[in-house]
C-alpha positions in Angstrom: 0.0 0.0 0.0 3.1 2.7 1.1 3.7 2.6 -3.1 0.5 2.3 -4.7 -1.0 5.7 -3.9 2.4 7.7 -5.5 2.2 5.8 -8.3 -1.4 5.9 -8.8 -1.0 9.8 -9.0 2.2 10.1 -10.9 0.0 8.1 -13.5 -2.5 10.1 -13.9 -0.7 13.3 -13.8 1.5 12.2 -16.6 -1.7 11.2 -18.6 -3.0 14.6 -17.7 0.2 16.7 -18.0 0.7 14.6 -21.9 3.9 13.2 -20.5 2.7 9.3 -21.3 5.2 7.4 -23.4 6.9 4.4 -23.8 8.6 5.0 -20.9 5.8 5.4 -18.3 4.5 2.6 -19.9 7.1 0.5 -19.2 7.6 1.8 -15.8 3.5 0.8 -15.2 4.3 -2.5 -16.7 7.1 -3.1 -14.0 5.6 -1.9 -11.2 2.5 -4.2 -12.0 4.6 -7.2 -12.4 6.4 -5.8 -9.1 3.4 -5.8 -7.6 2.1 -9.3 -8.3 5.7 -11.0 -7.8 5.6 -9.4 -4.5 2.0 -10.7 -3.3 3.0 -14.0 -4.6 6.4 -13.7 -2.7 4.7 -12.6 0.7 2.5 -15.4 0.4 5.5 -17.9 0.0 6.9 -16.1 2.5 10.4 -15.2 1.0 11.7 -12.6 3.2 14.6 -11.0 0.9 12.9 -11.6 -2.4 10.4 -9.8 -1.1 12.1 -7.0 -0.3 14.0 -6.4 -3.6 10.9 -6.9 -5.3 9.3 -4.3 -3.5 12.2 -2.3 -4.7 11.6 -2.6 -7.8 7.8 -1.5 -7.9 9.7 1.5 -5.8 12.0 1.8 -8.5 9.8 1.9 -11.2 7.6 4.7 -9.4 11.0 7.0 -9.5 11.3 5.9 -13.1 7.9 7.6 -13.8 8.6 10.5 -11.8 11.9 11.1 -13.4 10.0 10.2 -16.7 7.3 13.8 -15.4 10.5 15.7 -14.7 12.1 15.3 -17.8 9.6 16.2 -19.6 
């Protein structure tokens, strides 16, 4: 949940703002597979898996904002 609400708005203010490319499309793309790697990985219960693939939903949130600043 901590990642879900940034993202949600950096999403729609680059749809908003016209900054949507194949960028924050890829960075979406990563943080949903982030996402569903790590519910599947909490449910196994695979501590340090876990964590990095929380990192890389986090990750691809800063690629989107980095994506808004850039543009």
């Amino acid at each position: 949940m901590e990642t879900i609400a940034p993202f949600a708005v950096l999403v729609i203010v680059a749809h908003v703002a016209g900054a949507s490319n194949e960028m924050t499309a890829f960075w979406a793309m990563v943080f949903f597979l982030a996402r569903v790697a790590h519910a599947v990985v909490y449910w196994m219960a695979i501590p340090y898996v876990r964590t990095l693939v929380f990192a890389a939903g986090l990750v691809a949130t800063l690629g989107i904002f980095w994506e808004l600043v850039t543009a």
